[in-house]
PASEBA-1860 file (N, C-alpha, C; in nm, 3 decimals):
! residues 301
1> XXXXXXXX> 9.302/7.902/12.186/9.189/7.962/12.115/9.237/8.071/12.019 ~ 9.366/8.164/12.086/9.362/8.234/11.957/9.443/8.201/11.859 ~ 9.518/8.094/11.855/9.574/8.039/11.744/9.481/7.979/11.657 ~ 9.374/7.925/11.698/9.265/7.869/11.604/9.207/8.011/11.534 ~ 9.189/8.082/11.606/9.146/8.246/11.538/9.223/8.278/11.434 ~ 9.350/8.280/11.484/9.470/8.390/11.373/9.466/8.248/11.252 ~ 9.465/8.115/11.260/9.494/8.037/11.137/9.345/8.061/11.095 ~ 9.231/8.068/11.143/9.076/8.114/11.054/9.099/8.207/10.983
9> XXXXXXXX> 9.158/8.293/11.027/9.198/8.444/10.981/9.230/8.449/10.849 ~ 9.346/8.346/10.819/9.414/8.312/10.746/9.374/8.240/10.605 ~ 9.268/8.146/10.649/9.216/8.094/10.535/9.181/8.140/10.413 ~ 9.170/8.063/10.274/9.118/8.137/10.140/9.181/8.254/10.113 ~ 9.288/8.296/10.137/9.358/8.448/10.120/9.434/8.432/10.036 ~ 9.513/8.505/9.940/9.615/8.496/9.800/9.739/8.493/9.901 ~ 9.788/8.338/9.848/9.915/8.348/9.925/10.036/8.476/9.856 ~ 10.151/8.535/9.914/10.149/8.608/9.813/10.353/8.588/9.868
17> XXXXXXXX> 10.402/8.524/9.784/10.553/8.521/9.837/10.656/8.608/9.830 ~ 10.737/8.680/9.870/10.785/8.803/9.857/10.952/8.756/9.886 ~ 11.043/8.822/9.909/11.156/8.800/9.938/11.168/8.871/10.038 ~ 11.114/8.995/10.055/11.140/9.027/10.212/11.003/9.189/10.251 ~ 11.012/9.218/10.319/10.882/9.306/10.342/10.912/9.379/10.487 ~ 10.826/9.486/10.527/10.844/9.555/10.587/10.878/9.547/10.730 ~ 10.857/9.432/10.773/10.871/9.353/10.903/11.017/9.398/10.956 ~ 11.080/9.375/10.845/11.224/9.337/10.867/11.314/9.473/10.746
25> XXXXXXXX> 11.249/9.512/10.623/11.371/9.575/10.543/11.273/9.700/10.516 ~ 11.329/9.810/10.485/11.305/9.912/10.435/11.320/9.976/10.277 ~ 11.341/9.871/10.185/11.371/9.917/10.049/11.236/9.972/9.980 ~ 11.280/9.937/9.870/11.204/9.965/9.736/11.114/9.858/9.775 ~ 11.184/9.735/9.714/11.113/9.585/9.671/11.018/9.589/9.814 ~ 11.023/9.618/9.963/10.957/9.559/10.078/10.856/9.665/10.081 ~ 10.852/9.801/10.017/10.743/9.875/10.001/10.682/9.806/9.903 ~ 10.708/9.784/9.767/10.645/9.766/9.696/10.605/9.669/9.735
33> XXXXXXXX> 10.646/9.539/9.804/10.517/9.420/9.812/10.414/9.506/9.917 ~ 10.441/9.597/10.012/10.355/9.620/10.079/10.223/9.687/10.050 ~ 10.291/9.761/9.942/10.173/9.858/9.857/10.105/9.771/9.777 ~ 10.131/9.653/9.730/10.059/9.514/9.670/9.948/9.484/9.744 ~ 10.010/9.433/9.842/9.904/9.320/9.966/9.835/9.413/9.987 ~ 9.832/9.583/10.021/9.746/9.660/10.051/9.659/9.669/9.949 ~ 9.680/9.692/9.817/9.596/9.743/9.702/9.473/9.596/9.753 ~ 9.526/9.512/9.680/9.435/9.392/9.656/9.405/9.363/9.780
41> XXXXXXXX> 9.402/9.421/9.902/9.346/9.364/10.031/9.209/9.470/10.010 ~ 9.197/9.616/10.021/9.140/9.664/9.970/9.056/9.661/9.892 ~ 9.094/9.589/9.797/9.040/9.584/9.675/8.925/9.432/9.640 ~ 8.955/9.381/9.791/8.836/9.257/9.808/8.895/9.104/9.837 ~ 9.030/9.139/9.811/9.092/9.027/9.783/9.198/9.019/9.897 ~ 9.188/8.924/9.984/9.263/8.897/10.075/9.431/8.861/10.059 ~ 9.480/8.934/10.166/9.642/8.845/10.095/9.691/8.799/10.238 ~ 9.794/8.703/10.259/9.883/8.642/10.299/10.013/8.660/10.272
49> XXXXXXXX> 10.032/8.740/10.301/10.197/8.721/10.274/10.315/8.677/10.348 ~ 10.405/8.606/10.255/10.515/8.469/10.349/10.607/8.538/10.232 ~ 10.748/8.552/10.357/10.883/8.604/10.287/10.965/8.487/10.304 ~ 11.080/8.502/10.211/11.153/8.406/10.187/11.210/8.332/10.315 ~ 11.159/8.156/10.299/11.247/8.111/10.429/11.353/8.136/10.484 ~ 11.415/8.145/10.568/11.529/8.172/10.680/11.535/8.320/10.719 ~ 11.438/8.440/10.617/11.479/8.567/10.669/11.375/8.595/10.756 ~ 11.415/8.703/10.835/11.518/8.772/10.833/11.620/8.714/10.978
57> XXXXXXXX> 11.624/8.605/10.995/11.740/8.522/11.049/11.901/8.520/10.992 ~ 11.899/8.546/10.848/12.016/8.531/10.802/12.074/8.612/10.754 ~ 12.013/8.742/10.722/12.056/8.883/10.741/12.195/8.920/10.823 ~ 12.321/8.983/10.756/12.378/9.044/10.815/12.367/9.149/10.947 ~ 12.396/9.134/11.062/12.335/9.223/11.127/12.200/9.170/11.215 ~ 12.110/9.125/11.194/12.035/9.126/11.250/12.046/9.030/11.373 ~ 11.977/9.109/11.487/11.994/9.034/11.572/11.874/9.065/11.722 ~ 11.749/8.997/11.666/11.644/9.015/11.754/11.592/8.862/11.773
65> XXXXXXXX> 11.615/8.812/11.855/11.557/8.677/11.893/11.420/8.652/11.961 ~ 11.354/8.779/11.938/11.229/8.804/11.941/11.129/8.819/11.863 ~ 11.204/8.817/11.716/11.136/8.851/11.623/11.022/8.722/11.591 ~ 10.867/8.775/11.559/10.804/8.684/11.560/10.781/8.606/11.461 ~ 10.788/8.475/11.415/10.737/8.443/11.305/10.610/8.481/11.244 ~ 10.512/8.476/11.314/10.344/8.510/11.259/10.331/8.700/11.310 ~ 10.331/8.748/11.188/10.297/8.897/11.250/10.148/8.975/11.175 ~ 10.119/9.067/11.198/10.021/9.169/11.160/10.095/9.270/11.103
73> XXXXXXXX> 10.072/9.317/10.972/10.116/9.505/10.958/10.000/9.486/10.853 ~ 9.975/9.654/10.948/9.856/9.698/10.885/9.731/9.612/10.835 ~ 9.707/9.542/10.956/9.573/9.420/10.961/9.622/9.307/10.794 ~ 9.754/9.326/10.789/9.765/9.207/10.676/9.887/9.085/10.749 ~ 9.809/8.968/10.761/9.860/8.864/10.792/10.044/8.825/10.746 ~ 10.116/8.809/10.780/10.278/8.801/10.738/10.348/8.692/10.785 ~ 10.418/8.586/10.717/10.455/8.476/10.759/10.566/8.424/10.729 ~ 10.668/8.411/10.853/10.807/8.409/10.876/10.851/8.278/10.892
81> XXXXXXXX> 10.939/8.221/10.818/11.029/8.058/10.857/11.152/8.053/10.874 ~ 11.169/8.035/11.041/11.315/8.055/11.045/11.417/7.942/10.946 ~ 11.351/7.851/10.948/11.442/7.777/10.849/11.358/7.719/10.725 ~ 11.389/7.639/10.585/11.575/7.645/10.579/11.637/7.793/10.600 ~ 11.753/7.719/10.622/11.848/7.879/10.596/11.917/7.870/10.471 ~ 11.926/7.973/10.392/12.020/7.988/10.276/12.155/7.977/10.301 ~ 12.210/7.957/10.461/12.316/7.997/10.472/12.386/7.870/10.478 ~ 12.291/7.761/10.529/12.335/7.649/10.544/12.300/7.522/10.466
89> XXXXXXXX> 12.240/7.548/10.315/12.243/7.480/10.270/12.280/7.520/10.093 ~ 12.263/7.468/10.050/12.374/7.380/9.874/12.194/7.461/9.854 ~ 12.272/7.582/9.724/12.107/7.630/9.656/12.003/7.529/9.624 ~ 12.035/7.431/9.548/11.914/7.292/9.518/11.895/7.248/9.659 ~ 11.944/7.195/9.778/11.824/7.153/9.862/11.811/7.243/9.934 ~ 11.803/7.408/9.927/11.768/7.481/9.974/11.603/7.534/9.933 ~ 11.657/7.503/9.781/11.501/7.538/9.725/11.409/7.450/9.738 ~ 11.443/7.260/9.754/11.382/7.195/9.787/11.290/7.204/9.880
97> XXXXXXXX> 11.351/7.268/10.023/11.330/7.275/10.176/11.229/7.395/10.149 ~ 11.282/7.483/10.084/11.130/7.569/10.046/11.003/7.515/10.017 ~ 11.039/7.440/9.931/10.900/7.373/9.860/10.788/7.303/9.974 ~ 10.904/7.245/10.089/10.828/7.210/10.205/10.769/7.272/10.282 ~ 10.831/7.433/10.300/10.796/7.497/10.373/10.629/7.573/10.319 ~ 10.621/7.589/10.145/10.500/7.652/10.098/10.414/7.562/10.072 ~ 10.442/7.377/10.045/10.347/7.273/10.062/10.252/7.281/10.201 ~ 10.367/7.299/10.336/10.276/7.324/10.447/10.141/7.422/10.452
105> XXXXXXXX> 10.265/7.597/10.400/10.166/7.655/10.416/10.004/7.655/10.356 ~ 10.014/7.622/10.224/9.938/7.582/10.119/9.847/7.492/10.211 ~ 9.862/7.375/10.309/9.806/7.277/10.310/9.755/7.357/10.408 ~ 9.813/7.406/10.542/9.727/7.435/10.629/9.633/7.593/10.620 ~ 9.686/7.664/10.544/9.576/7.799/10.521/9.501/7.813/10.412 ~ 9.479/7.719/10.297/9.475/7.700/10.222/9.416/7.801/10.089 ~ 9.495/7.854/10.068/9.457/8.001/9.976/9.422/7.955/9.832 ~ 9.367/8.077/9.781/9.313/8.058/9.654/9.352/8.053/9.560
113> XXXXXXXX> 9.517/8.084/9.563/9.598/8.148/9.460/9.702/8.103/9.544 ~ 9.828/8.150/9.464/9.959/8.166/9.507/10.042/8.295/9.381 ~ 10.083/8.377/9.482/10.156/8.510/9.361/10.303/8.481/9.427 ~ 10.385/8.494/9.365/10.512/8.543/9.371/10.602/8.643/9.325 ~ 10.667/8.722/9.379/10.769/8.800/9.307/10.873/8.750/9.304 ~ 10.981/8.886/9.282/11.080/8.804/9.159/11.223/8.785/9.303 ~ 11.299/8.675/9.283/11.329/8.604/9.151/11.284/8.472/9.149 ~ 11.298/8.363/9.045/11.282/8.291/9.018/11.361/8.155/9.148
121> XXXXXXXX> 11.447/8.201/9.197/11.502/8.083/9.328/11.422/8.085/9.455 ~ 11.345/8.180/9.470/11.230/8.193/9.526/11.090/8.169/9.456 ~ 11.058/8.180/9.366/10.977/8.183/9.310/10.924/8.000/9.243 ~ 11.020/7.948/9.207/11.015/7.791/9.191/10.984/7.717/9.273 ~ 10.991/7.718/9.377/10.947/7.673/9.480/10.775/7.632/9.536 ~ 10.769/7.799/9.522/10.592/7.885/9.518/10.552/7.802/9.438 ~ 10.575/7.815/9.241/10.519/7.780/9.143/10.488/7.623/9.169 ~ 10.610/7.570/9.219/10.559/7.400/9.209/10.478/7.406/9.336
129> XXXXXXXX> 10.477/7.408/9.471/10.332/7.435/9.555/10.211/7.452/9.468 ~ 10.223/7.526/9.418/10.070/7.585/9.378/10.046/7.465/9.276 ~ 10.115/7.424/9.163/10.097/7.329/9.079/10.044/7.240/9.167 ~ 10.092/7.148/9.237/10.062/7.037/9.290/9.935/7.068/9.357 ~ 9.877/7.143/9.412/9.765/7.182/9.536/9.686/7.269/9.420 ~ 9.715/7.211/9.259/9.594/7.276/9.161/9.568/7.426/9.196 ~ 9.673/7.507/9.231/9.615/7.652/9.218/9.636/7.718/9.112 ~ 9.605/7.839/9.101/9.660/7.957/9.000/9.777/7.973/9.067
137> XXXXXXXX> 9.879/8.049/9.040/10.038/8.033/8.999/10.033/8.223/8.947 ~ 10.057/8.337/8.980/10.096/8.434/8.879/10.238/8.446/8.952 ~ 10.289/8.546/8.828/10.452/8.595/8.878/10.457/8.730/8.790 ~ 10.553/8.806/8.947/10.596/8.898/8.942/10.732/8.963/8.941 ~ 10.743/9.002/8.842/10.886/9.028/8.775/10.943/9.137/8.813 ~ 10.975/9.167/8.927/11.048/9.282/8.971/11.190/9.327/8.904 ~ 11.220/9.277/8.864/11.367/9.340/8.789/11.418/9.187/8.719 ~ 11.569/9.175/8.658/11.593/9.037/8.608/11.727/9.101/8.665
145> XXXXXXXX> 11.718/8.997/8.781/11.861/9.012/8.855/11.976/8.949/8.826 ~ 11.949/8.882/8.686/12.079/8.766/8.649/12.128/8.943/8.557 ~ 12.053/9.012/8.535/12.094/9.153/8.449/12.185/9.241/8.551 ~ 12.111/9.231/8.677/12.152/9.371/8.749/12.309/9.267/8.819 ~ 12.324/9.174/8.815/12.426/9.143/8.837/12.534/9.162/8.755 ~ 12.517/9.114/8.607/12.592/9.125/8.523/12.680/9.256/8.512 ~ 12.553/9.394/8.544/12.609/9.502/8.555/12.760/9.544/8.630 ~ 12.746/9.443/8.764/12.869/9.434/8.881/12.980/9.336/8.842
153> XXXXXXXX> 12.926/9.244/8.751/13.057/9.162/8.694/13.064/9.106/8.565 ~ 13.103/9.206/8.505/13.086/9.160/8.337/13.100/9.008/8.313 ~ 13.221/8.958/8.333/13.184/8.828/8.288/13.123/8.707/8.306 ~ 13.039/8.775/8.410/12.879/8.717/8.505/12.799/8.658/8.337 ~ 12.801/8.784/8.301/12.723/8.772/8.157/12.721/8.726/8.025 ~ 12.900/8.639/8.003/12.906/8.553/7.918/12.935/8.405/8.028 ~ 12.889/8.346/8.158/12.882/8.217/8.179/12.798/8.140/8.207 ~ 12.813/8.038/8.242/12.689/7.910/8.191/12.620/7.934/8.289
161> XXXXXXXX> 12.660/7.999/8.407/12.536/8.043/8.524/12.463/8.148/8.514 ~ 12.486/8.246/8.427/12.412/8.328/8.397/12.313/8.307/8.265 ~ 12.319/8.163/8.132/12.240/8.150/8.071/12.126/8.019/8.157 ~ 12.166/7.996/8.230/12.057/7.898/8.346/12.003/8.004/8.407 ~ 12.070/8.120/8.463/11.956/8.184/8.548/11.811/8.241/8.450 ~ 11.880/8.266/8.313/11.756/8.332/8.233/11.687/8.240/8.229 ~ 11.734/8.112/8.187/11.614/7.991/8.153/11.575/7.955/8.242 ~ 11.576/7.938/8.413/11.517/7.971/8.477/11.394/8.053/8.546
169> XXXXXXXX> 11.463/8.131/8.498/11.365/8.264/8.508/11.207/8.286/8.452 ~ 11.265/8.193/8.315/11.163/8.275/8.171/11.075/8.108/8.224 ~ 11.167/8.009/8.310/11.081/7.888/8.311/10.964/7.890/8.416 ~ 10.979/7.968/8.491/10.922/8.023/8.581/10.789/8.152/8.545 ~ 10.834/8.172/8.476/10.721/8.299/8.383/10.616/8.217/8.335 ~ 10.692/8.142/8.235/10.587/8.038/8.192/10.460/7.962/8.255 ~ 10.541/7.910/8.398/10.434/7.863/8.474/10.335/7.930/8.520 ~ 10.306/8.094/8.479/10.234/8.163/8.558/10.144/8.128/8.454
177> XXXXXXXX> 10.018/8.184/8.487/9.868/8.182/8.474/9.872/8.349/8.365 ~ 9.951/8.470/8.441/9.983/8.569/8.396/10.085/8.627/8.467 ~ 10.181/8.723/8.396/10.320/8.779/8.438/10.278/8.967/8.447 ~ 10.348/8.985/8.570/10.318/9.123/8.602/10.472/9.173/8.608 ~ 10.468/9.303/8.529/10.604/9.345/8.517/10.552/9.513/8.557 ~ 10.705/9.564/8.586/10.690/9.739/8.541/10.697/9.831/8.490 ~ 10.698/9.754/8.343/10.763/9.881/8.288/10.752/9.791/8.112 ~ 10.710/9.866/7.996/10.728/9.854/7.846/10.890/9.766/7.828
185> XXXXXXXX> 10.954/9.828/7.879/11.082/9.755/7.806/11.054/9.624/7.871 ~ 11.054/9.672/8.014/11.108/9.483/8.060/10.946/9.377/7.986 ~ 10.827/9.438/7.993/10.759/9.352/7.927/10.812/9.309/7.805 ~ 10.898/9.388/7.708/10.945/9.334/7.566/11.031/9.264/7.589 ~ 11.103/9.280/7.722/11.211/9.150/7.745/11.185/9.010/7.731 ~ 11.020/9.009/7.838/10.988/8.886/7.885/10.914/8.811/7.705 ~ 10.869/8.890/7.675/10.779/8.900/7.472/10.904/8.808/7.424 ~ 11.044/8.895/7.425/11.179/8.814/7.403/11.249/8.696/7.413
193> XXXXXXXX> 11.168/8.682/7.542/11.235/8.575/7.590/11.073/8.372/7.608 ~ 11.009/8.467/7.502/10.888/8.366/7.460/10.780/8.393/7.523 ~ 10.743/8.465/7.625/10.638/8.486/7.733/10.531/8.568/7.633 ~ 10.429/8.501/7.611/10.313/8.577/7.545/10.311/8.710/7.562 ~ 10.249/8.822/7.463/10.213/8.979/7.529/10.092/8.975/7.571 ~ 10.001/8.847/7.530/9.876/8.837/7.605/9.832/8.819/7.758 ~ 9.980/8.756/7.821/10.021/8.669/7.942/10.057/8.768/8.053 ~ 10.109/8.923/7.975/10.166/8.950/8.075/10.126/9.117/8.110
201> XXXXXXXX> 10.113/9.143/8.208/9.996/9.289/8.272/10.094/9.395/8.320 ~ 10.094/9.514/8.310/10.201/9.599/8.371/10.139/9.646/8.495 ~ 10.228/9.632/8.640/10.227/9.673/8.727/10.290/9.802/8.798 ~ 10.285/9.933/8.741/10.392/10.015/8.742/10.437/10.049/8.925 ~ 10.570/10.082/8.953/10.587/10.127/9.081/10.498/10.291/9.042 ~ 10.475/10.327/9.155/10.429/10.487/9.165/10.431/10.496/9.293 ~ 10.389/10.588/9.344/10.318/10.666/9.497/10.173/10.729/9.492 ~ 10.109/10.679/9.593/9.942/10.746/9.576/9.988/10.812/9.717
209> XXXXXXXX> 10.030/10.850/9.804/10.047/10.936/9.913/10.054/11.074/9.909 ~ 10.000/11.115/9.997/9.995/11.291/9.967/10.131/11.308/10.006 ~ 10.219/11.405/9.927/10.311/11.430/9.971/10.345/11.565/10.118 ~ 10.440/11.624/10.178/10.455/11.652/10.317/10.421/11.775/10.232 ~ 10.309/11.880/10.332/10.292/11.996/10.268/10.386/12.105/10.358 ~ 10.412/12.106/10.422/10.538/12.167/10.557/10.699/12.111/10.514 ~ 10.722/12.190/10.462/10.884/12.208/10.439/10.950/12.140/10.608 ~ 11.073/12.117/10.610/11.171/12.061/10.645/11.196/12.187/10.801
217> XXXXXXXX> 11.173/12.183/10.840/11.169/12.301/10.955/11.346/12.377/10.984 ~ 11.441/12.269/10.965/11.553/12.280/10.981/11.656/12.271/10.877 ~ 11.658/12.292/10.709/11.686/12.213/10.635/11.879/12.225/10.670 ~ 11.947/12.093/10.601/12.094/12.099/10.603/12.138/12.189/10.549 ~ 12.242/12.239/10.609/12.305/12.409/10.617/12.364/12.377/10.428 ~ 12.408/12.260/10.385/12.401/12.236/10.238/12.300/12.286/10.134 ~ 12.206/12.268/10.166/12.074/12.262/10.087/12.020/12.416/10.107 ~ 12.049/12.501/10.203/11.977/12.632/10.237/12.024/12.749/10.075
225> XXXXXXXX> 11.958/12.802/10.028/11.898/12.860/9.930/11.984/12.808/9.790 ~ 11.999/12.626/9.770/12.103/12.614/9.675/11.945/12.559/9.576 ~ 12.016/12.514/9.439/11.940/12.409/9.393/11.950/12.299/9.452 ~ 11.855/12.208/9.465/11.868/12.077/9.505/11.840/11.923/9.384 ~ 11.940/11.880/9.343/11.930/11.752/9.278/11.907/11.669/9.394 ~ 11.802/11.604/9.409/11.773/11.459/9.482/11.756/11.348/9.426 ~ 11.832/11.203/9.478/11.746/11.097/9.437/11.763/11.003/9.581 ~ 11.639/10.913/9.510/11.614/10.823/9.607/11.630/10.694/9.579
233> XXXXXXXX> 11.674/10.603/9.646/11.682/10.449/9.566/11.805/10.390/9.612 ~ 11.875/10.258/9.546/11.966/10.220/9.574/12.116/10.261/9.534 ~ 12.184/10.275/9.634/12.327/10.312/9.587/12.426/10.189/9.517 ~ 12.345/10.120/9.434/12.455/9.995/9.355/12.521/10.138/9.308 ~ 12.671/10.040/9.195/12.695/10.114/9.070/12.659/10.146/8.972 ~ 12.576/10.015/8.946/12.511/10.080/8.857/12.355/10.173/8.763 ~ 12.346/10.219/8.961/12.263/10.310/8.905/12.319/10.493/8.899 ~ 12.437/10.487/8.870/12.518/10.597/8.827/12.545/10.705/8.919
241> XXXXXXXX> 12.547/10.658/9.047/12.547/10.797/9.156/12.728/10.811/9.122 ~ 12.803/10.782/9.061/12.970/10.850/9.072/12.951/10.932/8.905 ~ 12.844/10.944/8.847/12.878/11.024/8.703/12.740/11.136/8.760 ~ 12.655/11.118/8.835/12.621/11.270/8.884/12.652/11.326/8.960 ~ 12.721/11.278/9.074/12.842/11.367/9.111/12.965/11.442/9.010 ~ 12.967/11.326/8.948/13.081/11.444/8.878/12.987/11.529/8.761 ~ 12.867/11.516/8.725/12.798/11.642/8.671/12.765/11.747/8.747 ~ 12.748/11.721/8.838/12.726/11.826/8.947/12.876/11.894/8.983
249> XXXXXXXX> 12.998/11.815/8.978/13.098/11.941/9.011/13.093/11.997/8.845 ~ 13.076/11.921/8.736/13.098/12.065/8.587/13.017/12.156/8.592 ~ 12.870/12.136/8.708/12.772/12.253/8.719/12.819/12.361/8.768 ~ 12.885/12.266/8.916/12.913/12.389/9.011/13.023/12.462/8.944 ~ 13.141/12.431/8.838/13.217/12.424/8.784/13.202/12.607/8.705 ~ 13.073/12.581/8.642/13.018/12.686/8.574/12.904/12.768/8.611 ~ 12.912/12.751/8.769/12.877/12.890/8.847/12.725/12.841/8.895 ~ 12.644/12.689/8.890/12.583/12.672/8.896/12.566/12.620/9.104
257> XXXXXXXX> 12.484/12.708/9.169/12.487/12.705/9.280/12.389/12.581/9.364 ~ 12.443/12.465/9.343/12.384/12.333/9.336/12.439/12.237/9.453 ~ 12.336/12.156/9.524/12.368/12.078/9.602/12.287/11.963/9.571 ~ 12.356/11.842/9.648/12.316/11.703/9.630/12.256/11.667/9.740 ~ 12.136/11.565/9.729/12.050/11.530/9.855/12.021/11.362/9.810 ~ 12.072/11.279/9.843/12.091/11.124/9.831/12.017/11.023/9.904 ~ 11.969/11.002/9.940/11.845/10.928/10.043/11.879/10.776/9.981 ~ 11.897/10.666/10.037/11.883/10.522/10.045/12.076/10.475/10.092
265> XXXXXXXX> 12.115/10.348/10.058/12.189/10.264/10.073/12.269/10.194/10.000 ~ 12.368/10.078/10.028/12.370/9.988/9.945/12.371/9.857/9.969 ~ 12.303/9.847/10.104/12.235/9.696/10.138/12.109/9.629/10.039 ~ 12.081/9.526/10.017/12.016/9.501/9.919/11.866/9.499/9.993 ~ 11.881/9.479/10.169/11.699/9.520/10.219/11.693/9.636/10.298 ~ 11.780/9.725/10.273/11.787/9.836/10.339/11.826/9.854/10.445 ~ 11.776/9.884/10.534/11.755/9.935/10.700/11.771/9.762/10.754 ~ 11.882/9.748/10.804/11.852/9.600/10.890/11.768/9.607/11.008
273> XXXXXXXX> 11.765/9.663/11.089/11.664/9.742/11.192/11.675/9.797/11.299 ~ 11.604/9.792/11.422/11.608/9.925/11.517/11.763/9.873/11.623 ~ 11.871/9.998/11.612/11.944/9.968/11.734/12.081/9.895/11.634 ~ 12.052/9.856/11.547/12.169/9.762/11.449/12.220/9.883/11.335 ~ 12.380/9.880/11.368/12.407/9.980/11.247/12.551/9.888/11.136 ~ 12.464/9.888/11.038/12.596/9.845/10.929/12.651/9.942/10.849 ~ 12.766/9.876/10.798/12.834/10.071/10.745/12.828/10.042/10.622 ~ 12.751/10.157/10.532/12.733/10.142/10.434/12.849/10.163/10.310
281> XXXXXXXX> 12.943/10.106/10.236/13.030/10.126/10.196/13.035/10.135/10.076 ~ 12.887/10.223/9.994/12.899/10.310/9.885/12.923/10.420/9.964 ~ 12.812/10.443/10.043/12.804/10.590/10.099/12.986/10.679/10.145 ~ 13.017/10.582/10.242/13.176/10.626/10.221/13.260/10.661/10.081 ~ 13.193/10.614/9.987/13.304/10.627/9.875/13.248/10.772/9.755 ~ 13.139/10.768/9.783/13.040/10.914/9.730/13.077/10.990/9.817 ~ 13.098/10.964/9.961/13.191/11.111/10.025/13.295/11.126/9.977 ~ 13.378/11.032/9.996/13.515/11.024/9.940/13.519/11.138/9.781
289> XXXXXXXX> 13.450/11.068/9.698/13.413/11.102/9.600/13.407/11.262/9.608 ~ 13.321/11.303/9.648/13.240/11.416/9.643/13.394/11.495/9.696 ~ 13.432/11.471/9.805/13.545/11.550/9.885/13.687/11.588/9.790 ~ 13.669/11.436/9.674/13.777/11.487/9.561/13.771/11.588/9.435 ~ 13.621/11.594/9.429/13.528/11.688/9.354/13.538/11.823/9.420 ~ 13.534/11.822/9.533/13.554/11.955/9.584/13.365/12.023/9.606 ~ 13.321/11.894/9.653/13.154/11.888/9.690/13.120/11.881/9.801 ~ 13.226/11.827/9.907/13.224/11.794/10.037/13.084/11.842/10.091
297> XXXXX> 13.078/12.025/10.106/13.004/12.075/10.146/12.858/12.103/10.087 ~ 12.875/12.032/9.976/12.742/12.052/9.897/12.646/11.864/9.904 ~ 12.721/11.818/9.936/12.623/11.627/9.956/12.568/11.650/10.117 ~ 12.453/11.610/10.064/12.374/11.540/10.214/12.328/11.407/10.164 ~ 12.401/11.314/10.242/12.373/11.189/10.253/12.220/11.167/10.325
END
């Protein structure tokens, strides 16, 4: 009986495909779908949300054989497939095996819509589901990761796999109904890359949360009456955490009484989860870093 409940539950809701979400990762991208499904749940419009098949099974690290496929957060429905796995299959019949997995879902909860975010090897999959089962189709363009790669290996960016991932990508845009991006530039990207400016809506990241009005009760013996530079986000390279460290030693350099406060990683879903520890191996090298700077005592990781 209550499986007939939780799949009623389910019905007519915006399927909404994500790559991974709060169940399982702690980033940027798994807030931001979460702050999604919440807005528009809110907002009248039911969501469903299903993360990419095989996770979080194939995750480094993880290791809960309890983890449920069908879950609840925050009264929004969430839907887990342990397989395919990415790990064990050739990318084309991996994406195939997707297609089976969102034909099902499609068939048995049968939603009104289908949204996807980015990227596009996830997202192709979604788009042809929804085609076939006559739905609306939108896409969401979270970053263009054939870019943020390029950043890590230049010559990512003159080969034939990196001009398929764009045409991919932009082939996938196309199929939407409308394209949600975050930001002016990357909309002029997608304008660039043929995607109507009529087609496509800006979704900006932000925060609507009140922020903590009670200071830190204990703060790190670093941070006690210094300046504080903070950021938050991912520790790739190339979002420049080894050139503000070294602005911060020409500060401290010139008498400027400054400390660093760094918050995130450089796993790509963050936090693998409770009890599991992976070693993060930017973070070692920004100490490293910092300790050759002569910052040691001024970084809080």
């Amino acid at each position: 009986m209550r499986d007939v409940e939780k799949q009623q539950s389910l019905l007519g809701a915006l399927l909404y495909v994500v790559n991974h979400y709060p169940t399982f990762s702690s980033n940027g991208y798994a807030t931001r779908s979460q702050a999604i499904a919440n807005a528009l749940t809110a907002a009248g419009h039911p969501v469903t949300v299903a993360t990419r098949p095989g996770l979080p099974w194939d995750r480094d690290g993880f290791n809960n054989p309890g983890f449920a496929s069908h879950q609840q957060l925050h009264g929004i429905p969430v839907l887990h497939a342990r397989s395919p796995s990415q790990l064990q299959l050739k990318p084309e019949a991996y994406r195939q095996a997707c297609l089976g997995v969102y034909r099902e879902w499609i068939r048995r909860y049968q939603p009104t819509a289908v949204m996807a975010a980015s990227n596009w090897e996830m997202a192709l999959p979604a788009a042809l589901a929804a085609q076939e089962a006559q739905l609306p189709f939108f896409y969401e363009v979270r970053g263009f990761w054939e870019l943020s790669r390029a950043t890590q290996d230049p010559q990512w960016a003159s080969s034939d796999a990196f001009q398929q991932a764009v045409a991919q990508e932009t082939a996938v845009a196309r199929m939407a109904r409308r394209v949600f991006t975050l930001n002016g530039a990357m909309a002029a990207e997608l304008c660039r890359r043929g995607i109507p400016e009529e087609h496509i809506g800006l979704v900006s990241n932000g925060i609507n949360a009140p922020l903590p009005s009670t200071p830190l009760q204990t703060p790190p013996p670093q941070l006690n009456g210094r300046q504080v530079v903070g950021y938050v986000g991912s520790f790739n390279a190339y979002e420049g955490l080894a050139d503000l460290l070294q602005a911060a030693a020409e500060l401290v350099r010139r008498g400027v009484d400054l400390a660093l406060l760094l918050v995130g990683g450089s796993h790509a879903m963050g936090l693998v989860g409770p009890g599991v520890s992976v070693p993060c191996p930017a973070s070692a090298e920004l100490r490293a870093q910092a300790a050759s700077l002569g910052l040691a005592d001024r970084l809080v990781l």
